[in-house]
C-alpha positions as CSV (number, residue, x, y, z in Angstrom):
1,X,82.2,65.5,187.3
2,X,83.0,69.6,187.0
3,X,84.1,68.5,183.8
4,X,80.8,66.9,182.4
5,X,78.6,69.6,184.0
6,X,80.9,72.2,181.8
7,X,80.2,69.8,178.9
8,X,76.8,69.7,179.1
9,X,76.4,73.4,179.9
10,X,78.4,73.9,177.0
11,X,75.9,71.7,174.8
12,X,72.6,73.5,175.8
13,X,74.1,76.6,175.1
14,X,75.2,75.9,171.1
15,X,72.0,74.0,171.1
16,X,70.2,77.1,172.3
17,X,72.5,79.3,169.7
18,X,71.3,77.0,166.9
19,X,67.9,77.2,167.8
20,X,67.8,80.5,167.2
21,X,69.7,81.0,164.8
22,X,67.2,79.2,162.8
23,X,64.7,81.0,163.5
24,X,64.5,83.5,160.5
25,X,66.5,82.7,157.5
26,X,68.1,85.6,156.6
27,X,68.9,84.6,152.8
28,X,65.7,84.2,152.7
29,X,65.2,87.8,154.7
30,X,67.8,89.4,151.9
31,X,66.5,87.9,149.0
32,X,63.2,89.7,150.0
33,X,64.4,92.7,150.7
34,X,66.9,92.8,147.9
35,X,63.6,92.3,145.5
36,X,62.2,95.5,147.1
37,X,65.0,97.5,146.9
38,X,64.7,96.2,142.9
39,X,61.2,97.0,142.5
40,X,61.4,100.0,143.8
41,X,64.7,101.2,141.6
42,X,62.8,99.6,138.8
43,X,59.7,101.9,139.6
44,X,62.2,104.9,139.4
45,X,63.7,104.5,136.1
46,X,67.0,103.2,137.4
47,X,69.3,100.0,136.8
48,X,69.3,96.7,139.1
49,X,72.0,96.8,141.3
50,X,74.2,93.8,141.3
51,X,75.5,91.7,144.1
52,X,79.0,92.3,145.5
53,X,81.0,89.6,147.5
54,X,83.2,92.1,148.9
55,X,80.1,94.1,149.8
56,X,78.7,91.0,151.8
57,X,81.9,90.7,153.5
58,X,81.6,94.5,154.5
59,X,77.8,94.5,155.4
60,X,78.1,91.3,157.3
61,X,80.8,93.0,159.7
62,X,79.0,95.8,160.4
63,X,76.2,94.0,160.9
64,X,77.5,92.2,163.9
65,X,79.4,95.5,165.2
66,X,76.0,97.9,165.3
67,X,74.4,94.5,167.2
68,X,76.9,94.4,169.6
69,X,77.2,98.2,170.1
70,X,73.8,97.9,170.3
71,X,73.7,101.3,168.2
72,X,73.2,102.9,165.0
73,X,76.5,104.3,163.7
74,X,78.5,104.4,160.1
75,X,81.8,104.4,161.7
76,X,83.7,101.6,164.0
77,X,86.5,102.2,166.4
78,X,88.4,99.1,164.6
79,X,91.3,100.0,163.0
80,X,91.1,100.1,158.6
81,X,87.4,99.6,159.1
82,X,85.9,103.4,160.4
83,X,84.3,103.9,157.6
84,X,82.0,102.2,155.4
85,X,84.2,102.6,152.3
86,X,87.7,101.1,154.4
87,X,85.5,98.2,155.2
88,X,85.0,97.1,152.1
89,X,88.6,97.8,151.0
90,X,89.8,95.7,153.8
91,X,87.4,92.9,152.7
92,X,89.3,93.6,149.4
93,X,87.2,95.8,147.5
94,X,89.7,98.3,146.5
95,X,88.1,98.7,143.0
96,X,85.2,100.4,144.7
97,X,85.3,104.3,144.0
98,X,81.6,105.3,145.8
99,X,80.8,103.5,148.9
100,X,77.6,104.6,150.8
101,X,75.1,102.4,153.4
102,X,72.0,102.3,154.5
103,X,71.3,101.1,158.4
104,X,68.2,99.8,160.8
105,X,67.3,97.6,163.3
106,X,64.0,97.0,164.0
107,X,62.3,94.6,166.4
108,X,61.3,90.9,165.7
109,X,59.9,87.9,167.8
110,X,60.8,85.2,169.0
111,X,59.4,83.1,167.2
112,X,60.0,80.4,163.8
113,X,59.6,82.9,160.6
114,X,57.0,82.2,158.1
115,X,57.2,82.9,154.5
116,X,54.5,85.6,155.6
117,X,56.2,86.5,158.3
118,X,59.9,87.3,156.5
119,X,57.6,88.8,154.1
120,X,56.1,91.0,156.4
121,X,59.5,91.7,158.0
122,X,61.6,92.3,154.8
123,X,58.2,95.1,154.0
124,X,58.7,96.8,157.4
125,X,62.5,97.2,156.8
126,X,62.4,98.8,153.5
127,X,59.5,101.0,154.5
128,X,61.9,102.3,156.9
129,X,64.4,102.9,154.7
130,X,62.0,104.2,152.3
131,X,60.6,106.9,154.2
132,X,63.9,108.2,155.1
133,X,65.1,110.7,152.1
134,X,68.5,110.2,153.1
135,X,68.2,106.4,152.9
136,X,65.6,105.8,150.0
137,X,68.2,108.5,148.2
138,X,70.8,105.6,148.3
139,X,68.1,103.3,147.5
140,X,67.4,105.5,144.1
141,X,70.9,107.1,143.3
142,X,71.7,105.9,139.7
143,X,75.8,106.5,140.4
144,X,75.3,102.7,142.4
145,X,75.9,99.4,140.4
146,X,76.4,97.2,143.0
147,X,74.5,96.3,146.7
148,X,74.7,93.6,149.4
149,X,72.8,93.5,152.7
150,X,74.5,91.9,156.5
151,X,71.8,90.9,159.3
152,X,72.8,90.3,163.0
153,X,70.1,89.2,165.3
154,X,69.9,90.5,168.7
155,X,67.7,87.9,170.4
156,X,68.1,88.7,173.9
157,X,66.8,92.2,173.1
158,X,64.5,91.1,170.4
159,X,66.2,93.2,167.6
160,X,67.2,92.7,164.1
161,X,70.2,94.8,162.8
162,X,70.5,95.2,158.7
163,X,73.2,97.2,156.7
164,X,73.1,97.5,152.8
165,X,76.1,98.9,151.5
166,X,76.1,100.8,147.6
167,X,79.1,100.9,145.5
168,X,80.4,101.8,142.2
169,X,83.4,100.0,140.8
């Protein structure tokens, strides 16, 4: 019987998980804000930036350690990853000389995302990044070729947590 109840507790919880996880797509959310970031590069006289696997890797991680730190910081206490640039050479990025990243979280509902509604939400993260100098700097610097963006979603606080990392190979 203890057994089943675990089971079943076990169930609702990955069903719960899944539920939410589904609840804003976040290619969707990246492709969005990945167009901004374009447009707004374009608008400025400078190249589109490529998309970087080991970037992703990077981005992703950081992601999911600013979530769970529930703070805004470019370094980690985990060991070969402190800095933006070690993360992406231990996701095997070692041909990457310039490595510099942008970081947000912003808050989100709970709630099945639109197309509206990721559009509005990709809009309200680059404005934030925008209206930074430091941030919309990276956005603009023409020494980046390459860019990827990581999501983690922070649902019991309602949060969304986005890194883009810049490199130059």
């Amino acid at each position: 019987m203890k057994t089943h109840f675990t089971l079943l507790l076990l169930i609702i919880s990955t069903l719960s998980f899944s539920q939410n996880q589904n609840k804003i797509d976040l290619e969707k959310l990246k492709t969005k804000l990945y167009q901004l970031v374009s447009e707004e590069r374009t608008n400025n006289d400078r190249k589109l930036l490529g998309l970087d696997a080991h970037l992703k890797k990077a981005a992703d991680d950081h992601a999911k350690y600013i979530a769970k730190a529930q703070t805004l910081s470019h370094e980690q206490t985990v060991s070969k990853k402190e800095t933006p640039k070690e993360r992406v050479y231990f996701y095997g990025g070692n041909s990457f000389v310039l490595v510099s990243e942008n970081l947000l979280f912003t808050g989100i509902k709970d709630q099945i995302y639109s197309e509206t509604d990721l559009d509005a939400l990709a809009l309200k993260m680059f404005n934030l990044w925008k209206k930074s100098p430091n941030h919309l700097k990276n956005i603009l610097d023409h020494q980046y070729f390459y860019t990827e963006i990581g999501f983690s979603i922070d649902w019991e606080n309602k949060k969304i947590y986005a890194v883009q990392l810049f490199g130059t190979k």
